[in-house]
PDBQT receptor file of N, H, CA, C and O in Angstrom, charges set to zero:
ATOM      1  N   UNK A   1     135.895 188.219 102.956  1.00  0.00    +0.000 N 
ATOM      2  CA  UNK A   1     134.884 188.542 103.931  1.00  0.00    +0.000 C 
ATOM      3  C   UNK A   1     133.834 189.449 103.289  1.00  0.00    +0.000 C 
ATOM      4  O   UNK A   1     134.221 190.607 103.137  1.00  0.00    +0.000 OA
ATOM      5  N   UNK A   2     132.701 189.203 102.914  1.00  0.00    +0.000 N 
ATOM      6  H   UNK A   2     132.386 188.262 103.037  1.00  0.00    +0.000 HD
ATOM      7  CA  UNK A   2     131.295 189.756 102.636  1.00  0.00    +0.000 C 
ATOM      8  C   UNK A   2     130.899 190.912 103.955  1.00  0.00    +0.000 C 
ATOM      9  O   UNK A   2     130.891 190.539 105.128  1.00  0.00    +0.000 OA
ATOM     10  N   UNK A   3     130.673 191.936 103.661  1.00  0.00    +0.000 N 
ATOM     11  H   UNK A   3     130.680 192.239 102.708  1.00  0.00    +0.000 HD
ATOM     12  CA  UNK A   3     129.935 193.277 104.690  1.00  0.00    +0.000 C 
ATOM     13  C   UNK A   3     128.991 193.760 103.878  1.00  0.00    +0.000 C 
ATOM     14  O   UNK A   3     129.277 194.269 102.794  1.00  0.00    +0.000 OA
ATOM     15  N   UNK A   4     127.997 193.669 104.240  1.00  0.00    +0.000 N 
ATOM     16  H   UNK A   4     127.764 193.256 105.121  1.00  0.00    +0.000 HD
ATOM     17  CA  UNK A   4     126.496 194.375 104.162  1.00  0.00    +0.000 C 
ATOM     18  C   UNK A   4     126.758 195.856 104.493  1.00  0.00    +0.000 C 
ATOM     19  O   UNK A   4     127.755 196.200 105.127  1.00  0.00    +0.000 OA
ATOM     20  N   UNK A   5     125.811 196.738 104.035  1.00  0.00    +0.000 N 
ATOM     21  H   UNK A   5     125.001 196.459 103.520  1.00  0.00    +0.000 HD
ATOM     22  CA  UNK A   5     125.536 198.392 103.958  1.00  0.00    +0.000 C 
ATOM     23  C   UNK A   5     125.778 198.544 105.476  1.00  0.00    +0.000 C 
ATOM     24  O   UNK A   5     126.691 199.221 105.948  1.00  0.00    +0.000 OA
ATOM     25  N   UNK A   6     124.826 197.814 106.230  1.00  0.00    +0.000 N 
ATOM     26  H   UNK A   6     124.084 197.264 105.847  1.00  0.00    +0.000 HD
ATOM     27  CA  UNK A   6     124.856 198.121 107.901  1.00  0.00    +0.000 C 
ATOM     28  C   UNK A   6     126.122 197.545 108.678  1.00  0.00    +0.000 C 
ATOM     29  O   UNK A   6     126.307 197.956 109.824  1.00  0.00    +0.000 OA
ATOM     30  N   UNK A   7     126.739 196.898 108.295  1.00  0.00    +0.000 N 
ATOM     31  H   UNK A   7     126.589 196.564 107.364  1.00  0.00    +0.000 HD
ATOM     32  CA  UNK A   7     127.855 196.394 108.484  1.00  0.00    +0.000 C 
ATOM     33  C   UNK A   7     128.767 196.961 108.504  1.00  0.00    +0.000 C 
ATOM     34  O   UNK A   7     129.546 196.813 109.446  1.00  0.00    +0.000 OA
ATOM     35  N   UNK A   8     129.026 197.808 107.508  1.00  0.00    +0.000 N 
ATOM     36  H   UNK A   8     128.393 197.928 106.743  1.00  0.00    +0.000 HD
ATOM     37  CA  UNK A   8     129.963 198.848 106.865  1.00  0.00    +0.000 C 
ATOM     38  C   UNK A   8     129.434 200.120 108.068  1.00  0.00    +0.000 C 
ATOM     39  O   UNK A   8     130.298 200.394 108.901  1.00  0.00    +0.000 OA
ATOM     40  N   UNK A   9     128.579 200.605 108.143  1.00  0.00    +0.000 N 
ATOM     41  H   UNK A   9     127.878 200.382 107.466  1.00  0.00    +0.000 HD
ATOM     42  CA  UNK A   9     127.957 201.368 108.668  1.00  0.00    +0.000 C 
ATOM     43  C   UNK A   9     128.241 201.623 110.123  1.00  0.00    +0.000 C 
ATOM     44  O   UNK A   9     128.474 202.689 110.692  1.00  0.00    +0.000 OA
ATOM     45  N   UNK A  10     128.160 200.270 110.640  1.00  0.00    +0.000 N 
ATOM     46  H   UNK A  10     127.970 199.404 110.178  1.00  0.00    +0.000 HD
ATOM     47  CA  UNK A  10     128.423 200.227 112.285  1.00  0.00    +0.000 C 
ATOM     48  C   UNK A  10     129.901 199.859 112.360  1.00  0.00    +0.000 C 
ATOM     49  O   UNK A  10     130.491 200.276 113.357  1.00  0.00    +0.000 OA
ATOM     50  N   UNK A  11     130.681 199.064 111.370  1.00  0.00    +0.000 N 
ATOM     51  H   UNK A  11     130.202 198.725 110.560  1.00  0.00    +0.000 HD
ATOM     52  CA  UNK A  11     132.505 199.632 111.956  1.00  0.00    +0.000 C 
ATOM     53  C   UNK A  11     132.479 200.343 111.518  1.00  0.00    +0.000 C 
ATOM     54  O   UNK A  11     133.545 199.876 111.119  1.00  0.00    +0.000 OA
ATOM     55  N   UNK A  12     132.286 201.699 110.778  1.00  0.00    +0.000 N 
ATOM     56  H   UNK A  12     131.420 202.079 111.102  1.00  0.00    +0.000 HD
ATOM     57  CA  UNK A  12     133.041 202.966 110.474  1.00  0.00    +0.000 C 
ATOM     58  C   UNK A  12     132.684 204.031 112.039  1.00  0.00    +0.000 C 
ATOM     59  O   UNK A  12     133.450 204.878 112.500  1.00  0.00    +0.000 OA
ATOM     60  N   UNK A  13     131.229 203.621 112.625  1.00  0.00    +0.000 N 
ATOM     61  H   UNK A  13     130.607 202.933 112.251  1.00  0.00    +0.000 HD
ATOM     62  CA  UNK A  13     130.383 204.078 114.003  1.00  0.00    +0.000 C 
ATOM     63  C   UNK A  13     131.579 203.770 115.088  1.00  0.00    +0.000 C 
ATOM     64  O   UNK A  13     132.034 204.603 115.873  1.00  0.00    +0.000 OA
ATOM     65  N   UNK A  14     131.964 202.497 114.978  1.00  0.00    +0.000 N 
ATOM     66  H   UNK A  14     131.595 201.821 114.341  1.00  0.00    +0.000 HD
ATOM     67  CA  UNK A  14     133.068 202.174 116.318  1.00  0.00    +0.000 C 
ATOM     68  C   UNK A  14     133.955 202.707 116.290  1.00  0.00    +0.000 C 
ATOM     69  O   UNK A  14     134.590 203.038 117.291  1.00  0.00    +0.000 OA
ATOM     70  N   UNK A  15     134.386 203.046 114.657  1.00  0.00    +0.000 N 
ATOM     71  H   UNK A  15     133.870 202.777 113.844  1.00  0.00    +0.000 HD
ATOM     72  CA  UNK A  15     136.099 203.532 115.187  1.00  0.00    +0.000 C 
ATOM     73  C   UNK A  15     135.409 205.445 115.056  1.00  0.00    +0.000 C 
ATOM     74  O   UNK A  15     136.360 206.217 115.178  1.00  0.00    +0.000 OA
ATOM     75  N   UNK A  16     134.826 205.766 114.968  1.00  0.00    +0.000 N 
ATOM     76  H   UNK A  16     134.053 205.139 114.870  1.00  0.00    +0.000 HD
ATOM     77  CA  UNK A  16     134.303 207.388 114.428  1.00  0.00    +0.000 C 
ATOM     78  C   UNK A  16     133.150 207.510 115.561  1.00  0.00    +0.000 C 
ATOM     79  O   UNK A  16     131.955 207.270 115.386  1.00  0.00    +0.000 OA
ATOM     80  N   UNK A  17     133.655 207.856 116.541  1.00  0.00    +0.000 N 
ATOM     81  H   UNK A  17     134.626 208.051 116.684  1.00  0.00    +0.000 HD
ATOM     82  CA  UNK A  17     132.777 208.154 117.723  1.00  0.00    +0.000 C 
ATOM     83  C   UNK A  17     132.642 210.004 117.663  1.00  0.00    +0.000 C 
ATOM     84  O   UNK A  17     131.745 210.442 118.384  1.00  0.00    +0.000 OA
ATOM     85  N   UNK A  18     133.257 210.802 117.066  1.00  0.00    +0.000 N 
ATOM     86  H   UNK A  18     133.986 210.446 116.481  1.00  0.00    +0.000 HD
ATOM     87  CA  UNK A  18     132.952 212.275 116.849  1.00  0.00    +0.000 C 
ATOM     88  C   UNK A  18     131.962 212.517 115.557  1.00  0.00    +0.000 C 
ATOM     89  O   UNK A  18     131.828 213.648 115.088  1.00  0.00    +0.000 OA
ATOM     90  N   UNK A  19     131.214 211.268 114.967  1.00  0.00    +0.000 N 
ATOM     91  H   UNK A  19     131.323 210.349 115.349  1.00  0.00    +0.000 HD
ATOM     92  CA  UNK A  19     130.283 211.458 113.893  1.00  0.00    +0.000 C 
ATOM     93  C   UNK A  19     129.228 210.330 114.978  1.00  0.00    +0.000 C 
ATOM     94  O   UNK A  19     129.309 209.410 115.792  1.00  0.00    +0.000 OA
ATOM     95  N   UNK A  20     128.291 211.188 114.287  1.00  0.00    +0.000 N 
ATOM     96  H   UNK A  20     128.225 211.935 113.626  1.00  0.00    +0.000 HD
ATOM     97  CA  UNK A  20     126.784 210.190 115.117  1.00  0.00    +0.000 C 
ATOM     98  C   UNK A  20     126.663 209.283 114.125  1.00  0.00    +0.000 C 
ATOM     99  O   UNK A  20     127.132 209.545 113.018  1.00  0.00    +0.000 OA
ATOM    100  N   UNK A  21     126.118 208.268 114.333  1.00  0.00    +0.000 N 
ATOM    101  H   UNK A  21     125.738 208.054 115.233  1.00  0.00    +0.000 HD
ATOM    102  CA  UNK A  21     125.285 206.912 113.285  1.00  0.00    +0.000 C 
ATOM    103  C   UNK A  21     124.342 207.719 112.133  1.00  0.00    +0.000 C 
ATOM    104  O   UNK A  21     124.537 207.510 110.936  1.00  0.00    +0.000 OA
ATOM    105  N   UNK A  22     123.454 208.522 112.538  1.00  0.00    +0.000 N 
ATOM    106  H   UNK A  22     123.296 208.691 113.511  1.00  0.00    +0.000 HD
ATOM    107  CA  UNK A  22     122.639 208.793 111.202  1.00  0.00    +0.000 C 
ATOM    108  C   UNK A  22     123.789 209.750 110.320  1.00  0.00    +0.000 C 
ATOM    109  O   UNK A  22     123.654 209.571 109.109  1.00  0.00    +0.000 OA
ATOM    110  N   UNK A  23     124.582 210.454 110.578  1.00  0.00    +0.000 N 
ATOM    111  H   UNK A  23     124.691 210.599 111.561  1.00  0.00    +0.000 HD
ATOM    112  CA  UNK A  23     125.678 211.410 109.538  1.00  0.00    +0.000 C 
ATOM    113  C   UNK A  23     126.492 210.189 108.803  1.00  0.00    +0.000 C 
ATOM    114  O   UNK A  23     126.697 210.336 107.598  1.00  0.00    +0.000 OA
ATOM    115  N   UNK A  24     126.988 208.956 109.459  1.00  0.00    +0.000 N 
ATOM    116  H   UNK A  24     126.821 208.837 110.438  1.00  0.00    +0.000 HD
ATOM    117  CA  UNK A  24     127.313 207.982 108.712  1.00  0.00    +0.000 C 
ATOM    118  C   UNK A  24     126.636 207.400 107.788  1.00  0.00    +0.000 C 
ATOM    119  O   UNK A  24     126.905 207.186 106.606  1.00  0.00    +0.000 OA
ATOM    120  N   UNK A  25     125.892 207.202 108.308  1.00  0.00    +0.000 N 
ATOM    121  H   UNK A  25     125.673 207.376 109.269  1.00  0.00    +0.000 HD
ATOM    122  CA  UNK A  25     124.690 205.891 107.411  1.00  0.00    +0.000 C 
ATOM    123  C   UNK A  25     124.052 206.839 106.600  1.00  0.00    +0.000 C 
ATOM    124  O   UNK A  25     123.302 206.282 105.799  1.00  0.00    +0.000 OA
ATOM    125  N   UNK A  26     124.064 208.187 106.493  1.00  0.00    +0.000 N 
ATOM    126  H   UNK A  26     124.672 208.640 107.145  1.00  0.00    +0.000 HD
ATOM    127  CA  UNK A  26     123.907 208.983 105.082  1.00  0.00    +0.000 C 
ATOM    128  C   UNK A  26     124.459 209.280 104.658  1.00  0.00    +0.000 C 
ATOM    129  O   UNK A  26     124.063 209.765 103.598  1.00  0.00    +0.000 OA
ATOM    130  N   UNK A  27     126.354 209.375 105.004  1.00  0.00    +0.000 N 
ATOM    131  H   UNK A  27     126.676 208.981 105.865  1.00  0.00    +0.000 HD
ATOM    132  CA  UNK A  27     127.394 209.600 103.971  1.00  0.00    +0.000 C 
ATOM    133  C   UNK A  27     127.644 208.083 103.294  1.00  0.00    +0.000 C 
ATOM    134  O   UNK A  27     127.959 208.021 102.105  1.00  0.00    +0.000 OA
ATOM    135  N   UNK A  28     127.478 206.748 104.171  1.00  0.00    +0.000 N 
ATOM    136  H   UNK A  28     127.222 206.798 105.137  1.00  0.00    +0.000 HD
ATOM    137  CA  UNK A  28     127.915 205.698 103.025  1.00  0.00    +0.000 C 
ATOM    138  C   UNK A  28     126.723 205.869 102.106  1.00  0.00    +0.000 C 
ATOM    139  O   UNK A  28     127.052 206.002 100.927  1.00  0.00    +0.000 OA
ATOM    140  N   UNK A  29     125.621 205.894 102.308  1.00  0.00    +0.000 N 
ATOM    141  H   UNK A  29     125.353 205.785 103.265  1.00  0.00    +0.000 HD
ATOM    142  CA  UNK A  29     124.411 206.009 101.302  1.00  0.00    +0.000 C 
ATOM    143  C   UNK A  29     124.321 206.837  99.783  1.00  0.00    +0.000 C 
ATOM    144  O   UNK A  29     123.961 206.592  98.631  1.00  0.00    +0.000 OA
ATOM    145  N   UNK A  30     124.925 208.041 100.614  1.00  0.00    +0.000 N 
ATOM    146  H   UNK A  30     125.217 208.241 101.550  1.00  0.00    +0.000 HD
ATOM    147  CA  UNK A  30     125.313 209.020  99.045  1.00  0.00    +0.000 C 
ATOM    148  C   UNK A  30     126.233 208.685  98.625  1.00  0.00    +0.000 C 
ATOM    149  O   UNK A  30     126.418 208.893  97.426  1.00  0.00    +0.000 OA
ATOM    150  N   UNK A  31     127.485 207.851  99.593  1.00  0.00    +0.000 N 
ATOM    151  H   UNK A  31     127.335 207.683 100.567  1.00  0.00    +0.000 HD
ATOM    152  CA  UNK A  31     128.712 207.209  98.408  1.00  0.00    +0.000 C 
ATOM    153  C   UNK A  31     127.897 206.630  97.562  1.00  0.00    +0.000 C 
ATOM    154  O   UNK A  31     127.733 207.022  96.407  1.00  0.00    +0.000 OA
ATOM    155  N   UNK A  32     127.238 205.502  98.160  1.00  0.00    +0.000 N 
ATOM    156  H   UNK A  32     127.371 205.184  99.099  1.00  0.00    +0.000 HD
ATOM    157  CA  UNK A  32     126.913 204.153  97.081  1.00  0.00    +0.000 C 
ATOM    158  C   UNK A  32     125.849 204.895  96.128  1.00  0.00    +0.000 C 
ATOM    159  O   UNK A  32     125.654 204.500  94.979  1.00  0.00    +0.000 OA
ATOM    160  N   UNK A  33     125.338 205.731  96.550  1.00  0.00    +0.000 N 
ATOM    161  H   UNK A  33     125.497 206.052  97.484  1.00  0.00    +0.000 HD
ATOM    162  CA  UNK A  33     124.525 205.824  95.187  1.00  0.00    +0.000 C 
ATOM    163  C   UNK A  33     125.344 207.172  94.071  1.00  0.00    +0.000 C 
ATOM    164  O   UNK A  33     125.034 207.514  92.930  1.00  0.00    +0.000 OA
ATOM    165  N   UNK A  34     126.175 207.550  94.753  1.00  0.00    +0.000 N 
ATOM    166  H   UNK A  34     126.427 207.272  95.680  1.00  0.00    +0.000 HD
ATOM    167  CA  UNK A  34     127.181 208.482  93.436  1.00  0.00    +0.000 C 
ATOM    168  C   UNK A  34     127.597 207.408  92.571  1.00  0.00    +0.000 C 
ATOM    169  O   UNK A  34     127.214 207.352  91.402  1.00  0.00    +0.000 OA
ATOM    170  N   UNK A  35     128.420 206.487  93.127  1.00  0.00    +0.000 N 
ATOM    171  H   UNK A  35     128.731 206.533  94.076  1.00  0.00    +0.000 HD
ATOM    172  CA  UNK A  35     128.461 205.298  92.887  1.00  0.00    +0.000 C 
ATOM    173  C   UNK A  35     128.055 204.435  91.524  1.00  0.00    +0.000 C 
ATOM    174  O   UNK A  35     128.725 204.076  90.556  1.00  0.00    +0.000 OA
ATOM    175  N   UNK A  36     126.406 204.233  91.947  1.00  0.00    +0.000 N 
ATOM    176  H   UNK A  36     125.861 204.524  92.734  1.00  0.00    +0.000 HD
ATOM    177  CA  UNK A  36     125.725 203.449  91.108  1.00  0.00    +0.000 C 
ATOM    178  C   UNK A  36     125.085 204.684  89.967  1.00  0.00    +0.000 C 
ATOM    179  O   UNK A  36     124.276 204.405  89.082  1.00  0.00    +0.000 OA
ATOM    180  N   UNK A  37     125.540 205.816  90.168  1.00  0.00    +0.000 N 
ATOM    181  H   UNK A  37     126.197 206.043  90.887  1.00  0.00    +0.000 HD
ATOM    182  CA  UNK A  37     124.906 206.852  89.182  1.00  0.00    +0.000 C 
ATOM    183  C   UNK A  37     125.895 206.588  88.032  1.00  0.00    +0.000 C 
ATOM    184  O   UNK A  37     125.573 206.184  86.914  1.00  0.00    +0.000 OA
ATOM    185  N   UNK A  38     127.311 206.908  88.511  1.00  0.00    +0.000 N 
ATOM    186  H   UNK A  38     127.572 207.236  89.419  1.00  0.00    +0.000 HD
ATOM    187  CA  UNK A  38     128.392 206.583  87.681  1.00  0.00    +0.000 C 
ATOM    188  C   UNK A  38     128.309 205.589  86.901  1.00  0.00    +0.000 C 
ATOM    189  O   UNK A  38     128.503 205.822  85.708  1.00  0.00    +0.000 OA
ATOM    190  N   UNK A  39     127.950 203.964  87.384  1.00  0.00    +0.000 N 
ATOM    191  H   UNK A  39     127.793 203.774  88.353  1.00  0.00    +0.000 HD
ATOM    192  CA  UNK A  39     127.767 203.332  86.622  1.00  0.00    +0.000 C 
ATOM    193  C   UNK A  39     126.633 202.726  85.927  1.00  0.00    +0.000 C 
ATOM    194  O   UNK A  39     126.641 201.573  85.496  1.00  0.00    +0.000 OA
ATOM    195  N   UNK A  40     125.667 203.539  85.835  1.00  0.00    +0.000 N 
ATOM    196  H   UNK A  40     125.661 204.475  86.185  1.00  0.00    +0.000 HD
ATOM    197  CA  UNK A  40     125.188 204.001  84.908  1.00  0.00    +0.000 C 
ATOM    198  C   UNK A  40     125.160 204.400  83.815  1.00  0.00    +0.000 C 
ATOM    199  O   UNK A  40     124.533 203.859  82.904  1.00  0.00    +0.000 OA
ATOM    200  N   UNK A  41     125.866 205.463  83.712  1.00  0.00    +0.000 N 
ATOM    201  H   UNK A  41     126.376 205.902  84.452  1.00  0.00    +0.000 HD
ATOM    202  CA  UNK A  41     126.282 206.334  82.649  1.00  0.00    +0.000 C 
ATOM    203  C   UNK A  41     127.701 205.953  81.887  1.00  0.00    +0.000 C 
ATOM    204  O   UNK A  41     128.522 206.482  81.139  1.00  0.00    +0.000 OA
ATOM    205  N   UNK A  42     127.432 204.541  82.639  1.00  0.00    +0.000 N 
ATOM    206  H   UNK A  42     126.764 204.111  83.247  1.00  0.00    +0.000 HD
ATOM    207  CA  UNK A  42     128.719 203.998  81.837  1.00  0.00    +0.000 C 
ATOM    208  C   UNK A  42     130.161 204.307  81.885  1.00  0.00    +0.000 C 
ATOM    209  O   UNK A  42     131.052 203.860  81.162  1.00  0.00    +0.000 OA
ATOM    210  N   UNK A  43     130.259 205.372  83.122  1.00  0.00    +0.000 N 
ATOM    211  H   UNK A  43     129.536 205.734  83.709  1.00  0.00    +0.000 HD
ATOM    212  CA  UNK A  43     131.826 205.220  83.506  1.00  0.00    +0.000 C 
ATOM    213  C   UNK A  43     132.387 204.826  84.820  1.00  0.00    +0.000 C 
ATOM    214  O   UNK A  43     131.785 204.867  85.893  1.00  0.00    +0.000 OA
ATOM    215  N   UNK A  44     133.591 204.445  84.621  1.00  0.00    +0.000 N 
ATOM    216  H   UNK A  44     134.080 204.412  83.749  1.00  0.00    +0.000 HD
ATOM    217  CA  UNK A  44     134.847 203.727  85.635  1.00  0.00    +0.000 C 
ATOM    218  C   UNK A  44     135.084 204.143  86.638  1.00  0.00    +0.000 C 
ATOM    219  O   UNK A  44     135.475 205.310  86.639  1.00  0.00    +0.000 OA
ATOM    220  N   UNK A  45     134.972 203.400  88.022  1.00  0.00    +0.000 N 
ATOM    221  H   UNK A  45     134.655 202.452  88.020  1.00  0.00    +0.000 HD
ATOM    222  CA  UNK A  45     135.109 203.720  89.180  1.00  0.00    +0.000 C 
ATOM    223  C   UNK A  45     136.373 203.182  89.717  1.00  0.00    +0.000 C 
ATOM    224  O   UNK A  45     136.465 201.957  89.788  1.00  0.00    +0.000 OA
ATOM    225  N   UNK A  46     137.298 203.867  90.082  1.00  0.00    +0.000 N 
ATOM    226  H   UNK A  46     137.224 204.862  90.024  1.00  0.00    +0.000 HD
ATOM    227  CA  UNK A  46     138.193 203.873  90.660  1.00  0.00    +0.000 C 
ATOM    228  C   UNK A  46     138.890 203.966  92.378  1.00  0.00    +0.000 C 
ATOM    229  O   UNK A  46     139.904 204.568  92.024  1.00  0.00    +0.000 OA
ATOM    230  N   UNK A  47     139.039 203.847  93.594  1.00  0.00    +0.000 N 
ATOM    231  H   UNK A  47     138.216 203.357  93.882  1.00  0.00    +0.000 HD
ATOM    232  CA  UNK A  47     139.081 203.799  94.647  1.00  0.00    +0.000 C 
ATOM    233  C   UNK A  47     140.825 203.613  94.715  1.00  0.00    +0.000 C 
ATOM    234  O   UNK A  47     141.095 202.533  94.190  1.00  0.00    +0.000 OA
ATOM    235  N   UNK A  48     141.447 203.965  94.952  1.00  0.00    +0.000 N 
ATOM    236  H   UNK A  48     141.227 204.843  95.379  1.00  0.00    +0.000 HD
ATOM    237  CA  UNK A  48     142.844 203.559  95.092  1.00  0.00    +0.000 C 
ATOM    238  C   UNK A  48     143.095 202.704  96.513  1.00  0.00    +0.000 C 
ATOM    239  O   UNK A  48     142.585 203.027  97.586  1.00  0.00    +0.000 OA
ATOM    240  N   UNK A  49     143.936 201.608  96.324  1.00  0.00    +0.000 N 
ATOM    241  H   UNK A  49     144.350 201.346  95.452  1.00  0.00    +0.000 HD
ATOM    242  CA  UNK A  49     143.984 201.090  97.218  1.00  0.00    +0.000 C 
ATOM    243  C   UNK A  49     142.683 199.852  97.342  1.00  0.00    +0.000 C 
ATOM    244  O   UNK A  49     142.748 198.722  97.827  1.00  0.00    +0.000 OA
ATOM    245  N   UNK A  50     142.212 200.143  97.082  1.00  0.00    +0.000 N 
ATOM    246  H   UNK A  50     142.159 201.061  96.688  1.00  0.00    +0.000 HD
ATOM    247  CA  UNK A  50     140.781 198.988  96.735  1.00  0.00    +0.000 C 
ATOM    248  C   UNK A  50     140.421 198.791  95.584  1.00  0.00    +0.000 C 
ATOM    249  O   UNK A  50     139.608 197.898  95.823  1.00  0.00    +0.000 OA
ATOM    250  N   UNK A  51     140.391 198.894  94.736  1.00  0.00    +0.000 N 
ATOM    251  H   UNK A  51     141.052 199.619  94.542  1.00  0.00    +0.000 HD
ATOM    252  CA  UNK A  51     140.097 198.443  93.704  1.00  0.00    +0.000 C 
ATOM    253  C   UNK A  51     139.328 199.036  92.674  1.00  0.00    +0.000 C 
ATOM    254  O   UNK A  51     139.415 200.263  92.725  1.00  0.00    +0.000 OA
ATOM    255  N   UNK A  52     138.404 198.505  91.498  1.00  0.00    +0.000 N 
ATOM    256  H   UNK A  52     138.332 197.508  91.456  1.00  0.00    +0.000 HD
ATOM    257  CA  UNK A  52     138.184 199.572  90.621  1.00  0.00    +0.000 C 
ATOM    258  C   UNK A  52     136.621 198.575  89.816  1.00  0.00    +0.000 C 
ATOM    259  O   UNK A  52     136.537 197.352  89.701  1.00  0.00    +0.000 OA
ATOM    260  N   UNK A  53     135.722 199.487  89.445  1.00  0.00    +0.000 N 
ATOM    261  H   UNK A  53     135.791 200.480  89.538  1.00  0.00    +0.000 HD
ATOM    262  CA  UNK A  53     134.710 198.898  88.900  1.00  0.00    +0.000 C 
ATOM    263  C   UNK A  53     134.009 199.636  87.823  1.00  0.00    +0.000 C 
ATOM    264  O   UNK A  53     133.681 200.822  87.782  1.00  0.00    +0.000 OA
ATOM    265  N   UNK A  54     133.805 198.434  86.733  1.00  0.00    +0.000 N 
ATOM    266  H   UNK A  54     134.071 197.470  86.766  1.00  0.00    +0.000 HD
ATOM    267  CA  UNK A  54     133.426 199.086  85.183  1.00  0.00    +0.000 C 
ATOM    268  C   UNK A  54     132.417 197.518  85.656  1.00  0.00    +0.000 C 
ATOM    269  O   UNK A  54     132.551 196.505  86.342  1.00  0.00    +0.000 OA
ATOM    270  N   UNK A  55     131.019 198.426  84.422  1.00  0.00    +0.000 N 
ATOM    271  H   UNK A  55     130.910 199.249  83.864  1.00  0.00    +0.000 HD
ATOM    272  CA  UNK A  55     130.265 197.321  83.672  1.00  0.00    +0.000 C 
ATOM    273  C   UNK A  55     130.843 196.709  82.590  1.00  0.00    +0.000 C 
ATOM    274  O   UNK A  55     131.559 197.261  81.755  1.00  0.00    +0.000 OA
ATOM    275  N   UNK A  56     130.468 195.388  82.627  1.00  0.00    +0.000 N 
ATOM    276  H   UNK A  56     129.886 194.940  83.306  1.00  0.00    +0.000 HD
ATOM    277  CA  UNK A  56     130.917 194.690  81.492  1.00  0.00    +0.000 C 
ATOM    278  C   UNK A  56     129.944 193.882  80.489  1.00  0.00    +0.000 C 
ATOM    279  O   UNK A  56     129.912 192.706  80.850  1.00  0.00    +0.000 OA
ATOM    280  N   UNK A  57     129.261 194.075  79.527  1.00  0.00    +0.000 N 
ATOM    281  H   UNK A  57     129.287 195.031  79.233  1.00  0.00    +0.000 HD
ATOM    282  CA  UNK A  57     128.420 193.679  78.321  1.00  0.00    +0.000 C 
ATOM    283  C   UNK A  57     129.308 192.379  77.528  1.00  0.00    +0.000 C 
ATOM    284  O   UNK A  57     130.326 192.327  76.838  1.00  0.00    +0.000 OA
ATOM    285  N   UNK A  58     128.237 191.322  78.085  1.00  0.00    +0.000 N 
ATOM    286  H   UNK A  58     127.410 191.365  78.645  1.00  0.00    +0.000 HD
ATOM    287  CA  UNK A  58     128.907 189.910  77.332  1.00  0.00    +0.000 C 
ATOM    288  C   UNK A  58     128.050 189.995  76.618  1.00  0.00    +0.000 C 
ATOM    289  O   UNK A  58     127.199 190.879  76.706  1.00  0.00    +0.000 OA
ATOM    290  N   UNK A  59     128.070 188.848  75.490  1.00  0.00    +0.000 N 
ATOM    291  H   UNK A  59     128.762 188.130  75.419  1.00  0.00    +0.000 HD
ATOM    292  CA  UNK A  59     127.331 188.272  74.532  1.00  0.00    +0.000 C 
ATOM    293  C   UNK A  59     126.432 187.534  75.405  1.00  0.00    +0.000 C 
ATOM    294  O   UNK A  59     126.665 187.261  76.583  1.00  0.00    +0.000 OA
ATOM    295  N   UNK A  60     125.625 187.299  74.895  1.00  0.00    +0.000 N 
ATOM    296  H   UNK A  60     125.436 187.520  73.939  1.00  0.00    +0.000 HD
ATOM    297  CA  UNK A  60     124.627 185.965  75.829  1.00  0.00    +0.000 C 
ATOM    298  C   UNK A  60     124.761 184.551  75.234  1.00  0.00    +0.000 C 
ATOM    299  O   UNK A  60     124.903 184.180  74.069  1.00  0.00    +0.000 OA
ATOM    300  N   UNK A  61     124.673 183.872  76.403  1.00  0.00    +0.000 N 
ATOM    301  H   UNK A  61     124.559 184.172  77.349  1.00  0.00    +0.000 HD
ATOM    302  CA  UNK A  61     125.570 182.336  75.411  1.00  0.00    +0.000 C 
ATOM    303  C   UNK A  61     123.919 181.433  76.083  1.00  0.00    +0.000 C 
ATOM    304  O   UNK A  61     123.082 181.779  76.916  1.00  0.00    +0.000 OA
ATOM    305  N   UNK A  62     124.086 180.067  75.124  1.00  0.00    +0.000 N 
ATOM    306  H   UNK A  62     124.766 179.786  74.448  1.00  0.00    +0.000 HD
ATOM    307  CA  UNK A  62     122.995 178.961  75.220  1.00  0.00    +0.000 C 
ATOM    308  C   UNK A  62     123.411 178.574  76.613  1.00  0.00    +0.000 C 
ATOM    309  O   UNK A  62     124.624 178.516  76.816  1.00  0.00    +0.000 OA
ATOM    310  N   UNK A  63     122.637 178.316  77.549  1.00  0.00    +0.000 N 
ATOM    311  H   UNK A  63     121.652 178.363  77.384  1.00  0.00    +0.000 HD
ATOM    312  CA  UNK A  63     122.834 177.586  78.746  1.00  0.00    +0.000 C 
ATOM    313  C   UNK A  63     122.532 175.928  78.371  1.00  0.00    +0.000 C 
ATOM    314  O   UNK A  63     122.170 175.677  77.222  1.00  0.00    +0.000 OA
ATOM    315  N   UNK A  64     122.671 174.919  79.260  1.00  0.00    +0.000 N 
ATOM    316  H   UNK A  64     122.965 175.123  80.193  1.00  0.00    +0.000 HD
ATOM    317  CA  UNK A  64     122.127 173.714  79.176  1.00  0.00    +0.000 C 
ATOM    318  C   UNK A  64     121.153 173.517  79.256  1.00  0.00    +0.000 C 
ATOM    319  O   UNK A  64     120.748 172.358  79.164  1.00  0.00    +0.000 OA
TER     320      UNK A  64
């Protein structure tokens, strides 16, 4: 199942009724961009329970 930013945003809103919508939708925001800072700088993101994300540098190959 694919979830978009706002997606994510409004079920964390349904089940978290003692946080307003804008305190959400600026804590997933600073996740994702700690996030994309990390990988950046070229290190490993980890989440337990979900899974884990590194860049990966292929060679570039001939297409058809």
């Amino acid at each position: 199942m694919a979830i978009n930013k706002k997606q994510l945003v409004d079920l964390i809103a349904s089940k978290q009724d003692q946080l307003s919508h804008k305190d959400i939708e600026l804590s997933v925001k600073a996740i994702f961009e700690s996030m994309t800072d990390s990988l950046k700088n070229g290190k490993r993101i980890e989440i337990r329970g979900f899974g884990s994300f590194a860049l990966r540098f292929r060679k570039s190959r001939t297409g058809r």
